[in-house]
C-alpha positions as CSV (number, residue, x, y, z in Angstrom):
1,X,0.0,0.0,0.0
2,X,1.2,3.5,-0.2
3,X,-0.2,6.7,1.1
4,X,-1.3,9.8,-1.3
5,X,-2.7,13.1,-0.3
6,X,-5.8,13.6,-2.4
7,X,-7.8,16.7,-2.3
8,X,-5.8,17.5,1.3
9,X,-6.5,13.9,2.6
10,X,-4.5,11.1,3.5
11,X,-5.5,8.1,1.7
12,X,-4.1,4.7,1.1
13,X,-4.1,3.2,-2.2
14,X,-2.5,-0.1,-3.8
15,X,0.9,-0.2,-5.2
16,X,1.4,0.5,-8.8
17,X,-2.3,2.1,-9.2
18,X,-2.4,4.7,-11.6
19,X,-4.0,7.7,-12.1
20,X,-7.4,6.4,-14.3
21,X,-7.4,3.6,-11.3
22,X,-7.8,6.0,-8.7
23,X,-10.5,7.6,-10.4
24,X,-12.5,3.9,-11.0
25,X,-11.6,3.9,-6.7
26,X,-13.3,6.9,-6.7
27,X,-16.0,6.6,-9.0
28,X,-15.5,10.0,-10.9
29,X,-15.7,9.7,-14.9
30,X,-12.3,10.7,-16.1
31,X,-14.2,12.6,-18.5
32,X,-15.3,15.1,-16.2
33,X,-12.6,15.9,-13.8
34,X,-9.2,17.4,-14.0
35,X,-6.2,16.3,-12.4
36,X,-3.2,17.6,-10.9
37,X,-0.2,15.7,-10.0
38,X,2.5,16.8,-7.3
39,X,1.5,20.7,-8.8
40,X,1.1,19.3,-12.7
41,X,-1.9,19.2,-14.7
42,X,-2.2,15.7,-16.2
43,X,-3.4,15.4,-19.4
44,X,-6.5,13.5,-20.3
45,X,-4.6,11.2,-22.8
46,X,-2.3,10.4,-20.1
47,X,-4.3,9.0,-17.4
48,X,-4.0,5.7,-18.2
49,X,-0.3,6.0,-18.6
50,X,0.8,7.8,-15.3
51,X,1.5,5.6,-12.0
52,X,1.4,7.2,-9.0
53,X,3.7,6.5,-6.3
54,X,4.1,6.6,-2.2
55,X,4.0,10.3,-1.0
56,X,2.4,12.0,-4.2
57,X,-0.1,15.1,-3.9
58,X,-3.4,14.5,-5.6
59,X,-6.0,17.1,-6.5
60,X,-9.1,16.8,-8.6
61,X,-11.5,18.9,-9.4
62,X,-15.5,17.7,-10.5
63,X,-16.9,19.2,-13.0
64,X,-20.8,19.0,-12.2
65,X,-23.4,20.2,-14.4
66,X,-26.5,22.7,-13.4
67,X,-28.7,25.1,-14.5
């Protein structure tokens, strides 16, 4: 296991998980969030592709629709 910071918190998460995993942990569509890794914006096409690792700074921001 290693521990993240996401959104502020502490969380623990499996070794080897990677970003687009997280977001299936945490039931957001990658579709409608953006994410920033240790301070970088991750692009969409690389979300699949980008492992996090023990000690990394997560945030995410939801998009949510309204009217």
């Amino acid at each position: 296991m290693m521990n993240l910071e996401i959104n502020g918190k502490r969380r623990e998460v499996a070794d080897g998980r990677s970003i687009a995993g997280l977001l299936e942990d945490l039931e957001l569509d990658p579709r409608l969030v953006v994410v920033e890794l240790n301070r970088r914006i991750v692009r969409r096409d690389e979300i699949d592709d980008v492992a996090l690792a023990d000690g990394d700074q997560v945030e995410i921001v939801h998009f949510v629709g309204g009217g």
